[in-house]
C-alpha positions in Angstrom: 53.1 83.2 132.4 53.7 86.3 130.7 51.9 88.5 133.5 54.7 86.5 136.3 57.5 87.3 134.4 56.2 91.3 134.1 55.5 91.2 137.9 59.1 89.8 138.2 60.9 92.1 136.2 59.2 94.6 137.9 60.3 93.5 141.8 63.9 93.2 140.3 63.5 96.6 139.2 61.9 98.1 142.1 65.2 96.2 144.5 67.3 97.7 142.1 66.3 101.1 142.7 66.1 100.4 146.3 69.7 99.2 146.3 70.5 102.4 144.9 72.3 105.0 147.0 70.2 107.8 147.4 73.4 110.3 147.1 74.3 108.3 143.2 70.4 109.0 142.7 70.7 112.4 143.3 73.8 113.2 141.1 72.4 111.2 138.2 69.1 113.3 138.5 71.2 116.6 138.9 73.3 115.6 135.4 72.3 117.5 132.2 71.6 116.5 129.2 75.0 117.1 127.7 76.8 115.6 130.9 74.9 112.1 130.3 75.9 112.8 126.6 79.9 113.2 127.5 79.2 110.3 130.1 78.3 108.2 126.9 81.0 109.4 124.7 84.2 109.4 127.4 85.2 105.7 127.0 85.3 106.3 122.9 87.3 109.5 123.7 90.0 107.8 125.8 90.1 104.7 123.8 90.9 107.3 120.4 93.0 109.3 122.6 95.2 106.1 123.5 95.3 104.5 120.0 95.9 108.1 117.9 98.1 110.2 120.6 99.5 108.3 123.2 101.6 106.4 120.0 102.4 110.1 118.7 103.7 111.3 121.9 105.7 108.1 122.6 107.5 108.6 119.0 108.4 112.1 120.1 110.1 110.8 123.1 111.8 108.0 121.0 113.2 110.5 118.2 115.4 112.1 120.4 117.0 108.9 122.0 119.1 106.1 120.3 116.4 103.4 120.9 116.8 100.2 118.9 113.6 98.1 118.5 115.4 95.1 118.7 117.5 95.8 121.7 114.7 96.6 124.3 117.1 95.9 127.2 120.0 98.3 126.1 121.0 101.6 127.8 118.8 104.3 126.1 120.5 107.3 125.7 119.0 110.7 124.5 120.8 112.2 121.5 119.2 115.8 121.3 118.9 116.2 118.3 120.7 114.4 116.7 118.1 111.8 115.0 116.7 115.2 113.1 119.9 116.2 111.8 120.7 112.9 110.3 117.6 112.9 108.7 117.2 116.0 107.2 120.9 115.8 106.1 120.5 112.3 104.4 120.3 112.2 100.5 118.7 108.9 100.6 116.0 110.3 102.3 115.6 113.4 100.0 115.7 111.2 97.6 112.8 109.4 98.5 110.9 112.8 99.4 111.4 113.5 95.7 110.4 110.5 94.5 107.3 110.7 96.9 106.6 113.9 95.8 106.5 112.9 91.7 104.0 109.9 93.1 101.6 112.6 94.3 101.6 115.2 91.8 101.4 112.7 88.7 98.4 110.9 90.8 96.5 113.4 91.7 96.6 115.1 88.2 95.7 112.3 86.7 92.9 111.4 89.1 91.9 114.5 89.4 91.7 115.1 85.3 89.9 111.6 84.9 87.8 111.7 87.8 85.9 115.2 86.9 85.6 113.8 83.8 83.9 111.0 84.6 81.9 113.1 87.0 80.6 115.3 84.3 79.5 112.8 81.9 77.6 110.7 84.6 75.9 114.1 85.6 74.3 114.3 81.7 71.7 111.3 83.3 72.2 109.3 79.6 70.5 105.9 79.6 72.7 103.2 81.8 74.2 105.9 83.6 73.4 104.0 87.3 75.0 100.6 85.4 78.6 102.6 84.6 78.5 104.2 87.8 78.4 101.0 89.6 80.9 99.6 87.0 83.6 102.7 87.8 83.3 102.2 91.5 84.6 98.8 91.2 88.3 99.1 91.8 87.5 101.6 94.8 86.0 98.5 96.7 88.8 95.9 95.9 91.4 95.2 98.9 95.0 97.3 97.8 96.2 93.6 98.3 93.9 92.3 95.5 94.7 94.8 93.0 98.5 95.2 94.0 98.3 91.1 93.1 96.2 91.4 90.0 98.2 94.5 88.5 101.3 92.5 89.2 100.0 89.7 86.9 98.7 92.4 84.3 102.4 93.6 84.1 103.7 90.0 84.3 106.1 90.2 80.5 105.6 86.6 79.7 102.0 86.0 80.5 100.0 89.5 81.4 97.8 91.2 79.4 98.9 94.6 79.6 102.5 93.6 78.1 100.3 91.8 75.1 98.0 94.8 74.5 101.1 97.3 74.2 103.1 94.4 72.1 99.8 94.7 69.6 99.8 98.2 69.6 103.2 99.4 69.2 104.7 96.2 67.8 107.4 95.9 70.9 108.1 92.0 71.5 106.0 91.3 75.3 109.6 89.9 76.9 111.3 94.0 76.2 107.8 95.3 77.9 109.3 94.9 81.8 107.1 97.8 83.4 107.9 96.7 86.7 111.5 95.8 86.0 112.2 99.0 84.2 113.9 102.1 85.8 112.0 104.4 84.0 108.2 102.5 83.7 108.1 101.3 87.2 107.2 104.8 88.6 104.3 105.4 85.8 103.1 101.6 86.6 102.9 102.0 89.9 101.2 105.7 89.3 98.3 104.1 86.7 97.2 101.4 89.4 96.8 104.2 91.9 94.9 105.9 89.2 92.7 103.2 88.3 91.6 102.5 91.8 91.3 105.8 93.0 89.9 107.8 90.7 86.1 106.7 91.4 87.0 108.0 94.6 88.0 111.8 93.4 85.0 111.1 90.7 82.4 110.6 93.3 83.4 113.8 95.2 83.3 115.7 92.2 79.8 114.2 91.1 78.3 115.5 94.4 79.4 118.8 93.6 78.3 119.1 90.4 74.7 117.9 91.6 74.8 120.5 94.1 74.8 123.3 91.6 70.8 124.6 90.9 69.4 124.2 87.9 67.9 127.9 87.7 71.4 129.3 87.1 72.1 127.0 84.4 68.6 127.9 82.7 69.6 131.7 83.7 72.4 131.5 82.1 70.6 129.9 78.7 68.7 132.6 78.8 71.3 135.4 78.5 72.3 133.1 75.2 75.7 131.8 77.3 77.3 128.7 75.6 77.7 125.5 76.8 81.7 126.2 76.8 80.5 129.5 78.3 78.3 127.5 81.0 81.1 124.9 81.5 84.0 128.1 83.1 81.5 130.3 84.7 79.4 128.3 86.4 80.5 124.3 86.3 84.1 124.8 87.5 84.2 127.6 89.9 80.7 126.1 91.6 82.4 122.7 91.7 86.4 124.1 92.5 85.2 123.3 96.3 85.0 119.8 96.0 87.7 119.4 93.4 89.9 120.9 95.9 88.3 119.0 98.4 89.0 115.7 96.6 92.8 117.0 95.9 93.3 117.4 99.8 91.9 113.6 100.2 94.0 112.3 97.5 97.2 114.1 98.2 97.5 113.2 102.0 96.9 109.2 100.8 99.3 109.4 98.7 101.6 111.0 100.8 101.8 107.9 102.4 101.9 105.6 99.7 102.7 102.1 101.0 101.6 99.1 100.6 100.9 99.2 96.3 104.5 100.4 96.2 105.6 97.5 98.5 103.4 94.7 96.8 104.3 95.8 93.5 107.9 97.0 93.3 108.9 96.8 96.9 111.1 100.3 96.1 113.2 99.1 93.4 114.2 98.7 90.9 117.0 99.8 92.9 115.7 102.6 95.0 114.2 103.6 91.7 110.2 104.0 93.0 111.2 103.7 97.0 108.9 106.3 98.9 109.5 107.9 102.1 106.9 105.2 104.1 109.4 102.2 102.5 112.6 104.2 103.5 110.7 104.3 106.8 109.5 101.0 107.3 113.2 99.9 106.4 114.9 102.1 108.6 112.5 100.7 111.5 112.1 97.4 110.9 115.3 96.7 108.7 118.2 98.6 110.1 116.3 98.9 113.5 117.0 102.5 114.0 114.1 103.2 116.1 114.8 106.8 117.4 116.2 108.0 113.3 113.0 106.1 111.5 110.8 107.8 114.7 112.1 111.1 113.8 111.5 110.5 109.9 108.1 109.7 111.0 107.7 113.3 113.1 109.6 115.5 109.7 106.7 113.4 108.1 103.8 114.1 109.9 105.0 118.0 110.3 105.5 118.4 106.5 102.1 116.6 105.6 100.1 118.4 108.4 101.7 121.9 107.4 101.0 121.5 103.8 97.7 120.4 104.2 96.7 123.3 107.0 98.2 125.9 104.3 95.9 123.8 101.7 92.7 123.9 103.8 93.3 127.9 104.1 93.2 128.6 100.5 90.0 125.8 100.4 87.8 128.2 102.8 89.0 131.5 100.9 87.6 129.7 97.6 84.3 128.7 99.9 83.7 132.0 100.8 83.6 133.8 97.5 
């Protein structure tokens, strides 16, 4: 049976190859190796191409119309422009630039800080370090939906745990403790959930350079008599300052657009008081309906971040090279 269905497979292929055009024969024979390759790799090209920069391209075009969303039948009109000027002359939306802007600094500080921290005591190797590894990476794998939903209980006045643990430290009854109701704790609650998920992220960059550096410099240096303090700025920071900065870059363009914890926690407010530039976006889009001005935001975006982080990936390389 199994001898038939060789002999079979084998008349199918020989038909096959019979079938075959001898000109198609010919070109696929004359292809190189890297021409089969970019065969391969075409259809994931164009498909990346159509989902990444065809939607780019068509947000150009609709930031210098009057496009509204919901009326897809209405006269378009191009406007110039005229969507950039309202944008970058809107205080609302400098507003949420800066408020953006304290998000990132105070997050990546903070994540940054704890994270090379963390790093450098799971690089000592003590006993359990695998089991408090595992344990820090937690919140990194939890859905932003889970933890926007858990925090949200945590910071619940009544009932969460975080208002009963400051209430037993500080004495403050739990129903003053409002850290998502308040105009001046929402911002910092929002920034420690970024924090606590994040940081394994920035910690596990920092580990890998830190395990990257070789030994024989460290015992070099132990032999010229060097402190550990000594060890720690010579050799520990400035070997691992690539992937700190690396980590930084990673962090700081997430952040930059900051979304859906801000929505699921505070959804902007109170008042505008934590409302970032993607929430100003998303309302001016899909709230006001001002297609072309929220498509325009999204371009003054996308320059800024790209800019910023093209200036940042400069100063990276010049640290790489020393």
């Amino acid at each position: 049976m199994t001898i038939s269905n060789h002999s079979l497979a084998d008349k199918a292929a020989e038909a096959a190859a019979r079938a075959t055009p001898e000109r198609l024969v010919g070109r696929v024979r004359a292809l190189s190796d890297r021409a089969i390759a970019w065969l391969f790799i075409a259809p994931t090209i164009v498909l990346l191409l159509a989902i990444n920069i065809f939607p780019l391209f068509w947000a150009i075009y609709l930031s210098f119309t009057n496009y509204r969303a919901n009326r897809p039948n209405a006269e378009v009109k191009h406007v110039g422009l005229g969507n950039y000027s309202r944008v970058l002359n809107d205080p609302d939306i400098w507003a949420s630039m800066q408020t953006t802007a304290h998000f990132v600094f105070w997050t990546i500080v903070l994540q940054t800080v704890i994270g090379f921290t963390l790093a450098y005591l799971i690089d000592r190797k003590f006993r359990g370090h695998a089991f408090w590894t595992t344990l820090i990476l937690i919140p990194m794998m939890l859905s932003p939906a889970v933890v926007g939903n858990f925090w949200r209980f945590l910071y619940e006045p009544q009932i969460g745990l975080f208002a009963y643990a400051i209430s037993f430290l500080t004495g403050i009854p739990t129903s003053e403790i409002q850290m998502l109701g308040s105009v001046n704790l929402a911002p910092w609650a929002i920034i420690i959930v970024d924090t606590w998920m994040w940081t394994p992220y920035v910690m596990l960059i920092c580990l890998a350079g830190l395990r990257s550096i070789p030994d024989y410099i460290y015992e070099a240096a132990e032999v010229d008599r060097a402190s550990n303090w000594r060890q720690f700025w010579s050799i520990t920071v400035p070997m691992a300052l690539p992937f700190i900065m690396l980590a930084v870059l990673f962090r700081g363009i997430e952040n930059f657009k900051m979304f859906d914890m801000v929505n699921l926690l505070t959804g902007g407010g109170p008042g505008s008081t934590t409302e970032v530039a993607s929430i100003t976006l998303k309302r001016d889009a899909f709230e006001a309906w001002a297609t072309g001005r929220s498509s325009a935001f999204a371009i003054v975006l996308f320059v800024a971040v790209f800019g910023l982080a093209n200036i940042y990936v400069k100063a990276l390389n010049r640290v790489k090279q020393r």
